[in-house]
C-alpha positions in Angstrom: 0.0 0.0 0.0 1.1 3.6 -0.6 -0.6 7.0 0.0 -3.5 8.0 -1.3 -5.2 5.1 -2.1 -2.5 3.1 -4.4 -1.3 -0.3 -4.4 1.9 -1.1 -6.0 2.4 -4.8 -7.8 5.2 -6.4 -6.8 5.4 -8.0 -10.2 5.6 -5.4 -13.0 6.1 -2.6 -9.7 3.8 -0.4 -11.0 1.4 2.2 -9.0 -1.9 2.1 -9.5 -4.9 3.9 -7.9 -7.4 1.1 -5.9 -10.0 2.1 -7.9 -8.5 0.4 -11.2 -7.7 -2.3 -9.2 -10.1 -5.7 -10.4 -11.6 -7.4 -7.3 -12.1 -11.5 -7.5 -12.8 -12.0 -3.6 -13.1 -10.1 -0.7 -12.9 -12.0 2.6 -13.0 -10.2 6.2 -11.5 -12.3 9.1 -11.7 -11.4 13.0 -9.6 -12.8 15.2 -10.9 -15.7 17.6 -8.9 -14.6 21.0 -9.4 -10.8 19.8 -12.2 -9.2 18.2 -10.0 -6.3 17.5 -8.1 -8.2 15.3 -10.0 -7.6 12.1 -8.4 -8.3 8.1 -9.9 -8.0 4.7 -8.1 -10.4 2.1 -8.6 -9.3 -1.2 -7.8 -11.6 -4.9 -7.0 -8.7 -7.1 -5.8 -8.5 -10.4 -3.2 -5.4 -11.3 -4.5 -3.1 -13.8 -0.7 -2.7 -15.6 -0.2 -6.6 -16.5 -2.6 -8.7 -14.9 -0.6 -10.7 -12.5 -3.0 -12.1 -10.0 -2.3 -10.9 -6.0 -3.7 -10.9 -3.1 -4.0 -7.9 -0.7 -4.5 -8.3 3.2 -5.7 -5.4 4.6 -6.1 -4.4 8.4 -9.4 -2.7 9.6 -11.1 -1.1 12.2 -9.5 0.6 14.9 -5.8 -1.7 14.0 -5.6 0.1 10.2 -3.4 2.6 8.8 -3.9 5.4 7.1 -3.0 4.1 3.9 -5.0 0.4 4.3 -8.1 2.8 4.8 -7.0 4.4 1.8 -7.2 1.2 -0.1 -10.4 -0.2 1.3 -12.2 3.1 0.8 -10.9 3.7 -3.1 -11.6 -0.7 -3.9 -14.3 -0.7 -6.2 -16.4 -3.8 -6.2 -17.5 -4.7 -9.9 -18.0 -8.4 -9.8 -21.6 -9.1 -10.9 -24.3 -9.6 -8.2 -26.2 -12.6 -7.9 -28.7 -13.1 -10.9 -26.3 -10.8 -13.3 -24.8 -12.1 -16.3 
């Protein structure tokens, strides 16, 4: 994660905004001994060459400035249930 809402690949190292980012999956865990504990584990795609990643954000009261970034700027475009 970088300011501002951009992810970097670690493949091609390119910057991108979140918002260009593709989103596959987005999973939020909690940890069992501690609520607090709280991740969101993304399947992306990067908008430069398409490698396939994963992010893992933190959440909640635990996140950084630039995780919030991220979360706030992911678009969700994957269809919704009954769209082709």
């Amino acid at each position: 994660m970088q300011e501002g809402g951009r992810v970097q690949c670690l493949t091609c190292r390119r910057s991108s905004r979140a918002a260009d980012v593709a989103i596959h999956l987005m999973t939020r865990l909690e940890g069992a001994s501690d609520p607090a504990d709280m991740l969101a584990v993304v399947g992306v795609d990067c908008p430069s060459c398409a490698t396939k990643g994963t992010l893992v954000l933190n959440y909640g009261p635990e996140s950084t400035p630039e995780e919030a970034g991220v979360l706030v700027a992911l678009e969700d475009r994957r269809p919704g249930p009954g769209t082709a």
